[in-house]
DRENZANU-802652 format. One record per residue (C-alpha): y negated, x negated, z negated; residue in three letters. Coordinates in pm, whole numbers, plus 32768, in hexadecimal, padded with zeros to 4 digits. Example, Ala and Ser with C-alpha at 12.3 -4.5 7.8 and 13.67 -1.06 7.14 Angstrom:
BEGIN
81C27B327CF4ALA
806A7AA97D36SER
//
This chain:
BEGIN
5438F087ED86UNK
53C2EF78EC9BUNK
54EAEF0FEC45UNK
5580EF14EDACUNK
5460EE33EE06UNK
54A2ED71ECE5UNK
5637ED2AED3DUNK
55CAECE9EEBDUNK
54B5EBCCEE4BUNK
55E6EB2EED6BUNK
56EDEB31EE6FUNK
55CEEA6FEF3CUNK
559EE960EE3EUNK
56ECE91CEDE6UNK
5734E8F9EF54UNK
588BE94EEF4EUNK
589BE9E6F0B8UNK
585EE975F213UNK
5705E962F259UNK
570DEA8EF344UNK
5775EB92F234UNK
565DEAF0F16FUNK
5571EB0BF292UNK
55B4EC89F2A3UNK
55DBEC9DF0FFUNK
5447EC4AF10EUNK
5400ED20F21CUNK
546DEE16F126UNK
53C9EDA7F009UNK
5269ED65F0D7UNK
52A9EF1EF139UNK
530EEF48EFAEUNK
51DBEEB4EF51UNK
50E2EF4EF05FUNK
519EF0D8EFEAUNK
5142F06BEE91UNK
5014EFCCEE94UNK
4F69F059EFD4UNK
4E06EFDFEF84UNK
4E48EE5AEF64UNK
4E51EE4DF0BDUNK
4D00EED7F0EBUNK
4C76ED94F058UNK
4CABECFBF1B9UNK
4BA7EBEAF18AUNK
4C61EB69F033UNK
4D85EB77F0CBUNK
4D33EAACF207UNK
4C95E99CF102UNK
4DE0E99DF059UNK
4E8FE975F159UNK
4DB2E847F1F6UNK
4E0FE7ADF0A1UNK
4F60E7C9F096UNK
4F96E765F202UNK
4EBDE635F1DBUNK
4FA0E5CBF099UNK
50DFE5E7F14CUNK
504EE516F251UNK
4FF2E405F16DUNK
5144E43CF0A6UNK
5226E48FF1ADUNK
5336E3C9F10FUNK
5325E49FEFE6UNK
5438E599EF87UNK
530CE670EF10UNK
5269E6BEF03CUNK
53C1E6F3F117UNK
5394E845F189UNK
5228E7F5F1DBUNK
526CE6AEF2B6UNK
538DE72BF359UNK
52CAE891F3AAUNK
53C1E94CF2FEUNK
52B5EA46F24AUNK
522AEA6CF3AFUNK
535FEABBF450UNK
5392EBE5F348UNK
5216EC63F36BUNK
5254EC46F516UNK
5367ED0AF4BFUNK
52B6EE31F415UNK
51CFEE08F535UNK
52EDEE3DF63CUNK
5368EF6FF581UNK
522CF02CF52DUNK
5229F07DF68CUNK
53BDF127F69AUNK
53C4F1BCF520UNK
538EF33CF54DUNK
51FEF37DF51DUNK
524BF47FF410UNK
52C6F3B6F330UNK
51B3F328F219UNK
521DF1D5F22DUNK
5200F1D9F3BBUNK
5076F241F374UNK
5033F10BF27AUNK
50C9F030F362UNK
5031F0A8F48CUNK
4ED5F07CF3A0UNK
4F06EF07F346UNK
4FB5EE95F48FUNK
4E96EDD7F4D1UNK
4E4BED36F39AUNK
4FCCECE0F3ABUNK
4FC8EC43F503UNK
4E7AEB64F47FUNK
4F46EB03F342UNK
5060EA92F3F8UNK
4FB5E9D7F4E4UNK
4EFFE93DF3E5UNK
5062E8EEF337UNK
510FE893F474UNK
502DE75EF4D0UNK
5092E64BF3EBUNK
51EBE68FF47DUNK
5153E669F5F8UNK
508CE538F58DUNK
51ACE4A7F4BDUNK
52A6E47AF5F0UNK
514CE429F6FDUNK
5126E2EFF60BUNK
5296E2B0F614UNK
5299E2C9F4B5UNK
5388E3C1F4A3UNK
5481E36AF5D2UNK
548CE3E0F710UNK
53CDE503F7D9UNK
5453E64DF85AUNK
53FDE6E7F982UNK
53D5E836F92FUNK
535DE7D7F7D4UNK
51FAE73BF86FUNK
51E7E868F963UNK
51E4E992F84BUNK
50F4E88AF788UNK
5018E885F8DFUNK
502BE9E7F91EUNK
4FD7EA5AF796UNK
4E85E97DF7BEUNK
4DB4EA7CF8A5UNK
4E4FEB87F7E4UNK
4DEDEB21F69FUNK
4C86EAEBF702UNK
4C94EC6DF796UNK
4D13ECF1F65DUNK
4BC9ECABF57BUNK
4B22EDD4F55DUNK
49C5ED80F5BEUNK
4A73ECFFF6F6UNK
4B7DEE26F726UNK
4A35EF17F714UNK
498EEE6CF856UNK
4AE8EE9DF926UNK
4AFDEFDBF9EDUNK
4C0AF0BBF945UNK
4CC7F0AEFAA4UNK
4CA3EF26FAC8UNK
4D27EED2F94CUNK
4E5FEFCAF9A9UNK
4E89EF08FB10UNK
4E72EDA5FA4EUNK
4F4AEE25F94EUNK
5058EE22FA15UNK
507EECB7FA20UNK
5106ECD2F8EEUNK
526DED20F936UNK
5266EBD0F9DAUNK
522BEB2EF899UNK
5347EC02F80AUNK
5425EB87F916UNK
53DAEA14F90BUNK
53E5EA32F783UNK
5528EAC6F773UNK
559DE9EFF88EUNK
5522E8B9F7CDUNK
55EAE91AF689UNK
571AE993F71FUNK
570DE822F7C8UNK
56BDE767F68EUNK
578DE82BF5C3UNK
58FCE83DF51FUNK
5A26E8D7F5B1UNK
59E7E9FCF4AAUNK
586CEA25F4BDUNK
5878EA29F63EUNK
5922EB6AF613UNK
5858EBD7F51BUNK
5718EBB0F5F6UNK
57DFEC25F713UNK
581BED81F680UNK
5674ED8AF605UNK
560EED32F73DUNK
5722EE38F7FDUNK
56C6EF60F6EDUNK
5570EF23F757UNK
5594EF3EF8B4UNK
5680F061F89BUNK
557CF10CF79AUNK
5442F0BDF880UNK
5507F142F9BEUNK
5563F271F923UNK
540EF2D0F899UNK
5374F26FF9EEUNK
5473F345FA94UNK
5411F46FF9C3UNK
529AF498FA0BUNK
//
């Protein structure tokens, strides 16, 4: 497993493939990591300061090569991704249960990691603004707030499932957003995520 995480994390650096395949590379390596390593994630607090860190350096550096997949909410995209499929992957699986336990401490993280990248193109410093882009960025704000535990605990069990729902909108606009920002290649990369996860979600949905 170490190893595999290992070859994924090199591929990544050496940047050899389109940035979707990278995208879904860390997606794996973020669920290699969280299989191995279960209780770093439990540290939510550290890792919320971390991340405050590293999103307010690829703000100020946003030219940098360093902070790429930071400022461009790459590492976002591949934790919203784990997000999107905790909720298809068969609950039996062990993998399914640890994501299903740190969904929310994923969707704070990439939040957190996803708002240079809004703020970058609202102060046209990175060019242009996409539609969709600013409303999954809109959207993720109430959500993110709701997903802090002391808050979560006030929220009616019923409520939080209602609000929850709001979620596949963000899903929607994101994957609108890359599939219109993106390459002839990634767009059908993101095209088949975003169509597995429909299928998957229909079919579960379907079956209760």
């Amino acid at each position: 497993m170490t190893t595999i995480l290992l070859f994924f994390l090199f591929i990544i650096v050496i940047n050899v493939f389109p940035i979707s395949i990278n995208i879904v590379l860390l997606s794996f390596s973020i669920l290699l990591i969280l299989y191995l390593k279960p209780k770093f994630f439990k540290h939510e607090i550290m890792l919320y300061i971390i991340s405050t860190i590293l999103a307010i350096l690829s703000f100020i550096y946003s030219s940098s090569d360093y902070f790429i997949y930071f400022n461009h909410g790459y590492v976002s995209i591949a934790l919203f991704i784990i997000i999107m499929f905790a909720g298809v992957f068969p609950e039996k699986w062990m993998i399914t249960r640890l994501m299903l336990k740190t969904r929310g401490t994923f969707s704070i993280i990439g939040f957190i990691l996803i708002s240079p990248h809004a703020f970058l193109h609202l102060f046209s410093i990175f060019e242009g603004i996409n539609l969709f882009g600013i409303t999954s960025y809109a959207l993720m704000v109430p959500l993110t707030i709701i997903s802090f535990k002391t808050i979560r605990r006030e929220i009616n069990p019923r409520d939080w499932k209602t609000i929850q729902k709001a979620s596949y909108l963000i899903y929607f606009s994101l994957f609108l957003h890359l599939i219109w920002i993106g390459d002839w290649f990634d767009k059908i990369i993101y095209a088949i995520l975003i169509t597995l996860y429909i299928n998957n979600k229909l079919i579960k949905e379907y079956k209760k």
